[in-house]
C-alpha positions in Angstrom: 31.6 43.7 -10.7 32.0 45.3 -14.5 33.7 49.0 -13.8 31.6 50.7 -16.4 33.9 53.7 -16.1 36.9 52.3 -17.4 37.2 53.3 -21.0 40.0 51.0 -22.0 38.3 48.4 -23.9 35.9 50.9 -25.7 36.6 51.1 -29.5 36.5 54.8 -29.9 37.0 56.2 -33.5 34.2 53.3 -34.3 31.6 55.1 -31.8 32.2 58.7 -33.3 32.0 57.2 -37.0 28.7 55.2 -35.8 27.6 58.8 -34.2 28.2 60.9 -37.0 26.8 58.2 -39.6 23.8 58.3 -37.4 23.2 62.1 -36.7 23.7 62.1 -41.2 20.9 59.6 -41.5 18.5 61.8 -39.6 19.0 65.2 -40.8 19.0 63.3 -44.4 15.3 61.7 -43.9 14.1 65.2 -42.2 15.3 67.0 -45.3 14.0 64.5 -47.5 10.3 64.6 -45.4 10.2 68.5 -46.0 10.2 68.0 -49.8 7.7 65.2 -49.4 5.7 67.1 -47.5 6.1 70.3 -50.0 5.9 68.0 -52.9 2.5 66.3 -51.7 0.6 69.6 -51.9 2.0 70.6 -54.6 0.1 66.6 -56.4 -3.0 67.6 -54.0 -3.8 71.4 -55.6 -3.4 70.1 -58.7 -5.3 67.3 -58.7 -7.9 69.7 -57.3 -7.7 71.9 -60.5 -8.0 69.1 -62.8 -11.2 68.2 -60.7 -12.6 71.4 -61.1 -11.8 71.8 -64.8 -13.7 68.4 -65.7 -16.7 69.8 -63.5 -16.9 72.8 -64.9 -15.7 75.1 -62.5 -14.2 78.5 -63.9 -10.6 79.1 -61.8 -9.5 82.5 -61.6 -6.3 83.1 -62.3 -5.5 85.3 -59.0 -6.9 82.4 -57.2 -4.3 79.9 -58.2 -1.9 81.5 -55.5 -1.6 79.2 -52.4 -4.3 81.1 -49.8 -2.9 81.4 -45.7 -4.8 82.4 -42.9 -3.3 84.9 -40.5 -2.0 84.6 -37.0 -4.7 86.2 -35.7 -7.4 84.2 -37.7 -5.9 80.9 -36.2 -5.3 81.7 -32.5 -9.3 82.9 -33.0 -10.4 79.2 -34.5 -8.4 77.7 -32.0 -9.6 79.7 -29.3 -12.8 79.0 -29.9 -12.5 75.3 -30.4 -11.0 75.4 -26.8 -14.1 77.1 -25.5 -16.7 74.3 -27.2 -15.1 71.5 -26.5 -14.8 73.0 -22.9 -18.2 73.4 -22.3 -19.4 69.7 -23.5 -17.8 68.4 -20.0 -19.9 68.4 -16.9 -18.6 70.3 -13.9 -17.0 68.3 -11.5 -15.8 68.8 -7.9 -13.0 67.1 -7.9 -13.3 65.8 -4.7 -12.9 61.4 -4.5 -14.9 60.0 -1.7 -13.7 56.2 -1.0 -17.2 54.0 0.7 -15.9 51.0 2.2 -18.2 48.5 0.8 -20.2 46.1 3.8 -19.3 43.0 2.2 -15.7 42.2 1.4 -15.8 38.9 -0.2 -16.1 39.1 -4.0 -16.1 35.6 -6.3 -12.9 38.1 -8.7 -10.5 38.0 -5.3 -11.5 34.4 -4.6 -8.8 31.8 -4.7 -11.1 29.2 -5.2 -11.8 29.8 -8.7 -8.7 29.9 -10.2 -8.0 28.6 -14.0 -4.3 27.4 -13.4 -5.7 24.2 -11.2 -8.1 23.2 -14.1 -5.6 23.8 -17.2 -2.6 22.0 -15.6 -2.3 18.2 -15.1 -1.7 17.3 -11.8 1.4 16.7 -10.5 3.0 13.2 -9.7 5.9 11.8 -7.9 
């Protein structure tokens, strides 16, 4: 049996260098996703200006500042979509009742009709 607490034959300064390499590689790509991310909307709301100008749309100068909604304002939305979706479900006991059935052969159980004895050849000595 493989003692898979001995530690002899482990190469260690290869594992830490593999760690380290590793933990580097995903902070990098998180990093790299928040400027995405930032980047992205930055392509969206402009694109979204240029749209506007070509249509005709005046843009107010004070309204080129990115807009957030408050704290508040979202635990209300969300609150609210919790209470609609809530009351689209039926009201249900919870309770599970188990009939036994009167018949208890059924053709799905049956050994009769299974599809290995038709696709295999049969076997020969």
């Amino acid at each position: 049996m493989i003692n898979f607490l001995y530690t002899g034959a482990i190469d260690w300064p290869r594992v830490w260098v593999i760690t380290v390499i590793g933990y580097c590689v995903v902070f990098f790509a998180l990093v790299l996703l928040i400027f995405m991310f930032k980047i992205v909307a930055r392509i969206i709301n402009a694109q979204t200006q240029k749209r506007l100008k070509k249509a005709g749309v005046e843009i107010d100068p004070s309204e080129k500042k990115e807009k957030y909604i408050s704290g508040e304002v979202n635990a209300a939305i969300g609150m609210a979509l919790i209470l609609y979706f809530n009351e689209q479900h039926d009201e249900e006991s919870n309770i599970i009742t188990i009939k036994r059935v009167a018949r208890t052969y059924s053709p799905w159980s049956s050994k009769i009709y299974g599809t290995s004895a038709n696709i295999l050849p049969p076997f020969r000595r």
